[in-house]
C-alpha positions in Angstrom: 15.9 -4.7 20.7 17.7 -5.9 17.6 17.5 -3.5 14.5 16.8 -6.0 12.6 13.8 -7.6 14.2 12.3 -3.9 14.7 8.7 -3.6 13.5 6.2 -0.7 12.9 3.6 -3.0 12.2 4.3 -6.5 14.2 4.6 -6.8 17.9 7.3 -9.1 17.9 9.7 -10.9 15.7 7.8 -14.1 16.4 4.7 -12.6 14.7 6.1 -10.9 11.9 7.4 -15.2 11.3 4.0 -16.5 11.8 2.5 -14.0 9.4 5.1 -14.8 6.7 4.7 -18.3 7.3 0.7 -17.5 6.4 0.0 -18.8 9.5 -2.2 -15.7 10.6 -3.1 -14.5 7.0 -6.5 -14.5 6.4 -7.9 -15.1 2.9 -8.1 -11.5 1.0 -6.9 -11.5 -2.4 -6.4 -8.2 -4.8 -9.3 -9.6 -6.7 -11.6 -9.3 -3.9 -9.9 -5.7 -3.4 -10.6 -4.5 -6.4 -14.2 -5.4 -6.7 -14.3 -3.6 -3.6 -12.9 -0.5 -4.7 -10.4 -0.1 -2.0 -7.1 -0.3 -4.6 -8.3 3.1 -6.4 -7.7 4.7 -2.7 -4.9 2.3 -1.5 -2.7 0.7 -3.4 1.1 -0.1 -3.3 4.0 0.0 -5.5 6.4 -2.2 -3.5 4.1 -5.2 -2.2 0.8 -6.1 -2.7 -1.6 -4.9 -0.3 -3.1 -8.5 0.3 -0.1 -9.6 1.8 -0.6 -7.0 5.2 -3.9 -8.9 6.3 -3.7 -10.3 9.4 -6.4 -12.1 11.6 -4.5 -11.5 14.7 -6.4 -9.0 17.1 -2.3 -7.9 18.6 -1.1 -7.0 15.6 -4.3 -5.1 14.4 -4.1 -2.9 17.9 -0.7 -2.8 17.1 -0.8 -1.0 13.7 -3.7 1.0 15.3 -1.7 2.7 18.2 0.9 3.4 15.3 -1.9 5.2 12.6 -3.3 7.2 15.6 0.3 8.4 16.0 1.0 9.3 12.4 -3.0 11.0 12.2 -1.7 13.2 15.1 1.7 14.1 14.1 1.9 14.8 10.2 5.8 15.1 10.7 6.0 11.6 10.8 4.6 11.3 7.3 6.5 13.9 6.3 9.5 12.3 7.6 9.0 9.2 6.3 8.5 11.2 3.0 11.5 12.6 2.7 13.6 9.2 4.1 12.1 6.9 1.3 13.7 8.4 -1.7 17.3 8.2 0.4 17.1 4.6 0.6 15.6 4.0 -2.2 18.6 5.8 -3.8 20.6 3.1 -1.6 18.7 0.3 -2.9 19.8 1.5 -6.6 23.5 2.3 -5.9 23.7 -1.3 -4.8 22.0 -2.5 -8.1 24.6 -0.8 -10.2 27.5 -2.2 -8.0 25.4 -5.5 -8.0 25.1 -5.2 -12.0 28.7 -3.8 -12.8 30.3 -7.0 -10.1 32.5 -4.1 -8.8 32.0 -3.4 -5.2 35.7 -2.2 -4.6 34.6 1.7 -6.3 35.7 3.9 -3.6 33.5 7.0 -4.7 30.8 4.3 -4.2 31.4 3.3 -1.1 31.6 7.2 0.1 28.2 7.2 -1.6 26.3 5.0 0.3 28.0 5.8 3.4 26.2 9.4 3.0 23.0 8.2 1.8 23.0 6.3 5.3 24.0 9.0 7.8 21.8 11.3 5.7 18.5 8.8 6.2 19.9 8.4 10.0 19.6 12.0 10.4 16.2 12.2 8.8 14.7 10.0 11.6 16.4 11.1 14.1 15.4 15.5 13.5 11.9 13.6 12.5 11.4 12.0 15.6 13.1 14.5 18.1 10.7 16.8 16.8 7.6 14.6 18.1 9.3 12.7 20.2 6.7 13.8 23.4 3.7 13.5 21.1 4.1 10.0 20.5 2.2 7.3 21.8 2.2 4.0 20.4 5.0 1.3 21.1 6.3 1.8 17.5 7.3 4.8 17.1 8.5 4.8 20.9 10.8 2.2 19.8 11.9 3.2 17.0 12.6 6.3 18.6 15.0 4.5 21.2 16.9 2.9 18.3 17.4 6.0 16.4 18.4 8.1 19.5 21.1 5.1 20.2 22.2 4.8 17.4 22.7 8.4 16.7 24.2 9.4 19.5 26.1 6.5 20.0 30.0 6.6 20.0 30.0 4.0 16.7 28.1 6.6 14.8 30.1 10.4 15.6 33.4 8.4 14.8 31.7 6.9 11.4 30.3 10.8 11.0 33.7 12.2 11.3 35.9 9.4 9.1 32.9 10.1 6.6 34.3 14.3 6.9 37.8 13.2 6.5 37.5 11.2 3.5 34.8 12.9 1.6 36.7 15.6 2.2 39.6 13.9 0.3 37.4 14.2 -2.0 36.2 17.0 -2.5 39.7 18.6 -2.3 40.7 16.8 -6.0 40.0 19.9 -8.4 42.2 17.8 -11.0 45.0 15.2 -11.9 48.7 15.4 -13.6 48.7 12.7 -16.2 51.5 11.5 -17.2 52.1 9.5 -20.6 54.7 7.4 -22.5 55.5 7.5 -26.1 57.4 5.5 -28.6 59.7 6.1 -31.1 56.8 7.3 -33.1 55.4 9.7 -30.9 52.7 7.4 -29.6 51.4 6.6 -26.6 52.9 3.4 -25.0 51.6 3.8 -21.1 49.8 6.1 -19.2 49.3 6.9 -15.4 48.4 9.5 -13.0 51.4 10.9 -11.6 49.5 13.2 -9.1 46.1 14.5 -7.2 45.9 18.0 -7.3 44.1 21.0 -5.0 44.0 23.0 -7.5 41.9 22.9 -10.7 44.3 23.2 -14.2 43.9 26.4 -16.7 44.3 27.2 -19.5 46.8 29.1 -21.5 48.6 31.2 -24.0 50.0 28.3 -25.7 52.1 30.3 -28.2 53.2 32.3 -25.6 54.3 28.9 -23.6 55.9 27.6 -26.9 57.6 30.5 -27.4 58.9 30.7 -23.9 59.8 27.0 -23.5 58.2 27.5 -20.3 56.8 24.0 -19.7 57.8 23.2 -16.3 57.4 26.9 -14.4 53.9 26.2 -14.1 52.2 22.5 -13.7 48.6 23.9 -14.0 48.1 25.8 -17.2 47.1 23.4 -19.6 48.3 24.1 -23.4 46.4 21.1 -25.5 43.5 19.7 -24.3 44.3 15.3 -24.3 40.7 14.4 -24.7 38.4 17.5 -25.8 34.8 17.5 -24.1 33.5 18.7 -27.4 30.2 18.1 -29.5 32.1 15.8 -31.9 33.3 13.0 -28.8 30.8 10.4 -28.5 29.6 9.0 -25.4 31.8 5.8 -25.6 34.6 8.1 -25.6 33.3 9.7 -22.5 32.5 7.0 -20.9 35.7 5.4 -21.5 37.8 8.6 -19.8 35.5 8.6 -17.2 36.2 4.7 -16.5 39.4 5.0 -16.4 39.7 8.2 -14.4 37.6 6.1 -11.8 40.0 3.5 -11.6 43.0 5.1 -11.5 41.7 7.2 -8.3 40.5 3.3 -6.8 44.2 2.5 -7.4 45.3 5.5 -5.4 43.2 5.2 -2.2 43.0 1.4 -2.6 44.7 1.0 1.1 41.8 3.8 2.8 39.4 1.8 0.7 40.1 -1.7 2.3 39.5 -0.4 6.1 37.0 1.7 4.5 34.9 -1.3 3.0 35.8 -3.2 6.5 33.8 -0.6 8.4 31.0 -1.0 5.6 30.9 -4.6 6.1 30.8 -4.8 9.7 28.5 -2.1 10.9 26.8 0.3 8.2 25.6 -2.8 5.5 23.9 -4.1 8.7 21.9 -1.2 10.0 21.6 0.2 6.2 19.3 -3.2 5.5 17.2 -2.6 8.8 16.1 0.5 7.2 15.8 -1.1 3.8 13.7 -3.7 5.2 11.5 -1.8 7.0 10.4 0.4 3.3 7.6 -1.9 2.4 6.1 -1.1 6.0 6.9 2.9 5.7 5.3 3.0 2.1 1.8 0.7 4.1 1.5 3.2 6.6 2.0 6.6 4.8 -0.5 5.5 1.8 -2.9 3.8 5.0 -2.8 7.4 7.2 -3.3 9.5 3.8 -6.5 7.5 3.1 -7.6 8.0 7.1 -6.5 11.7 7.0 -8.5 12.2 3.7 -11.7 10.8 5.4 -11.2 12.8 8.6 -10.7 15.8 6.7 -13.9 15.7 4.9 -16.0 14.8 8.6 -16.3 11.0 7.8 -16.0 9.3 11.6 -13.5 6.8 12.1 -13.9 4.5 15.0 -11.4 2.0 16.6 -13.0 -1.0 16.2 -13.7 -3.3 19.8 -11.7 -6.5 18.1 -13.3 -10.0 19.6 -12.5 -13.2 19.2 -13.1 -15.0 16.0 -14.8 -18.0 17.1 -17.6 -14.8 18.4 -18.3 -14.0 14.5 -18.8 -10.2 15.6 -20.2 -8.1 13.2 -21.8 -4.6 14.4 -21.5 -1.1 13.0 -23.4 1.5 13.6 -23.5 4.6 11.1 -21.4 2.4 8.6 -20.6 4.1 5.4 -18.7 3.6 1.8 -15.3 5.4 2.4 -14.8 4.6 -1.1 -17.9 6.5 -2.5 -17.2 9.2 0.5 -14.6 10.5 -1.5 -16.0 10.4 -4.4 -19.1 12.5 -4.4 -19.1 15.8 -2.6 -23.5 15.0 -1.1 -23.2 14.0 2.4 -22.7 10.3 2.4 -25.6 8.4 4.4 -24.5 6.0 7.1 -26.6 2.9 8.3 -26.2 0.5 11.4 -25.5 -3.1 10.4 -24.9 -6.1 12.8 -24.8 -9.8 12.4 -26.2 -12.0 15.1 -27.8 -15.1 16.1 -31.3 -14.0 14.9 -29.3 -12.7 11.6 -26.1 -14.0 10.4 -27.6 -14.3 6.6 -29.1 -11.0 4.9 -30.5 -10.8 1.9 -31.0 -7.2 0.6 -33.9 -6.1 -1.7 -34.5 -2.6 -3.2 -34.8 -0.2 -5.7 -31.9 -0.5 -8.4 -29.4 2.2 -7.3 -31.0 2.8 -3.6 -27.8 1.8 -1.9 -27.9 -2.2 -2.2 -24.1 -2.4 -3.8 -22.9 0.7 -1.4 -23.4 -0.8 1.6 -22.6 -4.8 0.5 -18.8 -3.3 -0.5 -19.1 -1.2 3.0 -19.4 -4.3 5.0 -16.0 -6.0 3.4 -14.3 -3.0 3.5 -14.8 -2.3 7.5 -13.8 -6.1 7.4 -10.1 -5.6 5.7 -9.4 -2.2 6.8 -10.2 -3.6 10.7 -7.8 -6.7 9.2 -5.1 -4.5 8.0 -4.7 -2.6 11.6 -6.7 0.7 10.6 -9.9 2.5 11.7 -13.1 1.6 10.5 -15.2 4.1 8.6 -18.1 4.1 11.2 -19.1 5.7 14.5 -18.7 2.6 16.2 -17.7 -1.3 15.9 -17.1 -4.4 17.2 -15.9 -7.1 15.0 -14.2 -10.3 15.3 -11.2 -11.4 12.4 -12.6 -13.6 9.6 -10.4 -15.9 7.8 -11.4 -15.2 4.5 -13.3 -12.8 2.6 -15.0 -14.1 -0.7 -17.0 -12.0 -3.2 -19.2 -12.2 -6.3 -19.8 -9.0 -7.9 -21.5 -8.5 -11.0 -19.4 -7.7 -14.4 -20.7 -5.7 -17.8 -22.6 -8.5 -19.2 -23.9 -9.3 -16.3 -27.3 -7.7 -17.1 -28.1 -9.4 -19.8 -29.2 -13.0 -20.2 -26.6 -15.2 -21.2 -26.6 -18.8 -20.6 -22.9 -18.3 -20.9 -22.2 -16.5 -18.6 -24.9 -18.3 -15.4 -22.6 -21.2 -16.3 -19.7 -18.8 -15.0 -21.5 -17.2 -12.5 -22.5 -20.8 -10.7 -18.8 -21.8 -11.0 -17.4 -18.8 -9.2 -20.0 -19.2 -6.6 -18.8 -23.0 -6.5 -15.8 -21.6 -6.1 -16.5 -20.0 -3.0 -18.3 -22.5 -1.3 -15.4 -25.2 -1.2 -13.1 -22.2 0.3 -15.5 -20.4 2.8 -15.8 -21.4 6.6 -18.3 -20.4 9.6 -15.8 -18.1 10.0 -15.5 -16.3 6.9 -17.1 -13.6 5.0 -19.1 -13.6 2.4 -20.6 -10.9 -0.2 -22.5 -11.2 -3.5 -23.8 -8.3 -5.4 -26.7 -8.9 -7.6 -25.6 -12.6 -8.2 -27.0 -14.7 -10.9 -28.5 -11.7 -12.8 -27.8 -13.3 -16.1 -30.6 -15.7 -15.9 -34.3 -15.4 -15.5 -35.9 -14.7 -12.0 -37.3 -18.0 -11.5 -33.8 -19.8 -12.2 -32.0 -17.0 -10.2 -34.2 -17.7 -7.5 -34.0 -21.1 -7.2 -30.2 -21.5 -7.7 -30.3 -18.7 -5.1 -32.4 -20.3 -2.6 -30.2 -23.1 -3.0 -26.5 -21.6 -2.1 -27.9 -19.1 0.7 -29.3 -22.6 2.3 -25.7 -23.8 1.8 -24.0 -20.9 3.7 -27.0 -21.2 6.5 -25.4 -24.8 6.5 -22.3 -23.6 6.6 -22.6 -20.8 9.6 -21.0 -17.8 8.0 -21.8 -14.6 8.1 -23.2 -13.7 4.3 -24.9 -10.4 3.1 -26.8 -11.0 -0.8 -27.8 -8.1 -2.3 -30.6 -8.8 -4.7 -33.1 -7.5 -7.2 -35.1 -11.7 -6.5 -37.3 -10.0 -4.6 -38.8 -13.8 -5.1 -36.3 -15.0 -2.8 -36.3 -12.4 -0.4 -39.9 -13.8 0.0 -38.8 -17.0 0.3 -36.9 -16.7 3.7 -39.4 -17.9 6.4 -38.9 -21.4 4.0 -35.6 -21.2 3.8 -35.2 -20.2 7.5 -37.3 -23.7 8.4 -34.9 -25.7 6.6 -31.8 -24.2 7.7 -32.4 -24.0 11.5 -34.1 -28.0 11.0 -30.2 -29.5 9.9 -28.8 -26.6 13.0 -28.1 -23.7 10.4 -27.8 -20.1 11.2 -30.6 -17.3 10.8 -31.1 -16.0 7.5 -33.4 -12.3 7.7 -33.8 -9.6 5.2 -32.7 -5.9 4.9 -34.4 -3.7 2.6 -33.1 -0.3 0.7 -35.4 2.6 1.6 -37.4 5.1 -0.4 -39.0 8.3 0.3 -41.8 8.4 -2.0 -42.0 9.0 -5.9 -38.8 7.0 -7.0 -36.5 9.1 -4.4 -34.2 7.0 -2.6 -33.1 7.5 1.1 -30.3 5.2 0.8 -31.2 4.0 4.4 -31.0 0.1 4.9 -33.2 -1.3 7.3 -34.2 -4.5 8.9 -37.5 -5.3 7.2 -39.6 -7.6 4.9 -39.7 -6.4 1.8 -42.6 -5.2 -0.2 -41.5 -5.6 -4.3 -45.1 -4.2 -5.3 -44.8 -0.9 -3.5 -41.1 0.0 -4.7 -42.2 -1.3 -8.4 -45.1 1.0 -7.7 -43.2 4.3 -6.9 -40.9 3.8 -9.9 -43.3 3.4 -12.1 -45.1 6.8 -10.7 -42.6 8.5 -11.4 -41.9 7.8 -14.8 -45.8 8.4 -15.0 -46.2 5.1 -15.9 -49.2 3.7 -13.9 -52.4 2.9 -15.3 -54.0 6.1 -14.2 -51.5 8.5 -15.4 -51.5 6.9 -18.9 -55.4 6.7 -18.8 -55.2 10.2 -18.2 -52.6 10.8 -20.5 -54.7 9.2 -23.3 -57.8 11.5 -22.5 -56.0 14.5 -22.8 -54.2 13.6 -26.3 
């Protein structure tokens, strides 16, 4: 394989083309990620995190085999730890060079050519180490192509001209300068008239005067030329330390030429594979941190069964929030979920804060983590790609009633019918709550029937429990013009307000949930009757 088509997360190089090409990217946009809380737990610095989806099931079992390997073996994160900052230190040598237009600096070159061996060694100790632990056909690979290269002739000669010249280096402890003056004592020319071993000292210098002993000893210095004092500014500095750099260029210009030739031809070229493949180390060590965080505090992680997406699979069974996992330290309360013929429409009723908003944002994010080629936070699943997830979450002013802001509401949700597909996904959150029930209802009524129409797979999460009432009507008309199934789930309680946060698949009963609230704020007629006769 060529190190430049090498992939952790694609397959092939024909895959990681089609993906770029947004042939296989499915529609999930930050905006969507963020009002599902997943970019407070995984978020990236180098790329955006939308731009991983995929919605092809080889790639996903792909990335998969290569998180279950970096779950296993924490080296590898470790590894990949300690080789980002190497090349990122690459990366920025290059943007000075590229900045300054000077890409003849021989201390440069010697530079970089370190950085690389030095990030070529990190792999190769890092995967050595693990090397029989390792399972997936990433790392495998990448562990061929590191051994190869590493051990290959190519490299121990590049190690050992690297010694040699470094070493050259090294050895300079200072330089004899030699300088011109006119008839009046000033400088005319300057020039370095040799590199020395051996580091210059300083002196008696009225002992040398005295002596007339300039030229017994070549190191003892007895005037400084350009004192390294508090009053020298740092243009002064910095134009010494120019210069010194040049005039050492000058001196190993010939080394430098075959030098850069060796850069050129074989180091710039595997330097770049590794520079290349950065965005994907920084995706997978921010990816396994979030797994290993949930598997550390007993939250199962399942490998989801990935079917086609003309199936429209959707089924989970203890699904739960990884987002609000981490968050709280209660034990987080998992529910089953699927999507089906009889169901491929919910509508969600319930107490305010029994769950309804947990479990809507659970759904999408077992969608895009499944699309992103990690586990799903469930015991179990078996889901099929969707081309596009589309969401309509409620802001601040959302509960109160605005006219204002329905007429944005309704144009978002406009918005997301002329994008979504039977094969999309789609997830509003207490939609149209800036309007009176009856209006919410009906304008609610009207864009579930739209998605029946359309065939996609839709959970609403509602406090209409109007419209949940509504769905044997809507159900009529919707499977009349050869819509899907729309059904209702309902957020539990356990008696006098308490929630259970369990979501099942039943009718919902509005007067028995506004019935335990209001007992146990003591607000039913009995309790203030009683109230009254005891005041």
């Amino acid at each position: 394989m060529d190190f430049n088509e090498f992939s952790l997360i694609y397959p092939s190089e024909e895959m990681r083309r089609r993906h770029d090409s947004g042939e296989c990217m499915p529609d999930i946009d930050l905006f969507t990620l963020q009002e599902l809380g997943l970019l407070e737990l995984f978020n990236l610095k180098n790329r955006d995190l939308s731009e991983f989806f995929t919605t092809e099931s080889e790639v996903m079992r792909y990335r998969m085999a290569t998180f279950d390997d970096m779950l296993r073996c924490r080296e590898l994160t470790e590894m990949l730890n300690r080789l980002v900052p190497v090349l990122n230190d690459i990366m920025e040598l290059r943007r000075l060079e590229a900045d300054s237009g000077d890409t003849t600096d021989y201390l440069s070159s010697i530079t970089e050519i370190e950085l690389y061996v030095s990030s070529v060694k990190v792999l190769h100790d890092g995967l050595t180490s693990v090397k029989n632990e390792l399972k997936s056909p990433a790392f495998t690979a990448l562990t061929e192509l590191v051994t190869t290269l590493a051990e290959s002739d190519y490299y121990r000669e590049l190690n050992e001209k690297l010694s040699e010249l470094t070493q050259r280096v090294r050895e300079i402890k200072s330089v004899t300068i030699g300088v011109n003056l006119d008839a009046q004592l000033r400088p005319s020319s300057a020039g370095v008239l040799s590199i020395n071993s051996e580091s210059f000292k300083s002196g008696d210098v009225l002992d040398k005067i005295l002596r007339l002993n300039f030229k017994n000893d070549n190191y003892t210095c007895i005037a400084n030329l350009v004192p390294f004092g508090k009053k020298q500014s740092e243009n002064q500095k910095m134009a010494l330390s120019l210069a010194f750099n040049s005039a050492i260029n000058d001196v190993y210009r010939s080394s430098l030429r075959s030098w850069k030739k060796i850069v050129q031809t074989y180091v710039l070229e595997n330097t770049e594979f590794l520079l290349n493949l950065m965005p994907e180390f920084e995706f997978l060590v921010r990816g396994t941190n979030m797994l290993r965080a949930l598997r550390e505090k007993g939250c199962a992680l399942a490998i989801p069964e990935i079917r086609p997406m003309e199936e429209r699979a959707f089924a989970a069974t203890e699904l739960y929030n990884p987002c609000v996992a981490l968050k709280i330290e209660d034990e987080i309360v998992p529910n089953d979920l699927i999507f089906d013929r009889d169901a491929t429409i919910y509508v969600l009723s319930g107490p305010n804060r029994g769950g309804k908003s947990v479990i809507t944002c659970a759904v999408g994010l077992a969608q895009v983590m499944m699309q992103l080629g990690m586990y799903v936070p469930a015991k179990s699943a078996v889901l099929s790609p969707v081309d596009g997830i589309y969401t309509h979450f409620p802001t601040g002013a959302d509960d109160t009633i605005d006219k204002g802001r329905l007429g944005e509401e309704c144009a978002r949700l406009s918005e997301i019918l002329d994008c979504v597909t039977a094969n999309s996904l789609v997830l509003l959150d207490e939609s149209l709550s800036s309007t009176g029930s009856y209006e919410a209802s009906y304008i609610a009524a009207e864009v579930i029937s739209g998605l029946a129409h359309i065939g996609c797979r839709c959970l609403f999460s509602t406090h209409l429990h109007e419209l949940a009432a509504e769905i044997e009507n809507l159900n009529r008309r919707s499977l009349a013009y050869g819509g899907v199934a729309i059904d209702t789930l309902v957020a539990g309680i356990k008696g006098e307000g308490k929630r259970s946060f369990k979501i099942t698949r039943a009718k919902p009963d509005g007067k028995s949930y506004a019935r335990d609230i209001a007992e146990s704020y003591g607000l039913t007629y009995e309790n203030i009757v009683k109230k009254l006769n005891q005041s």
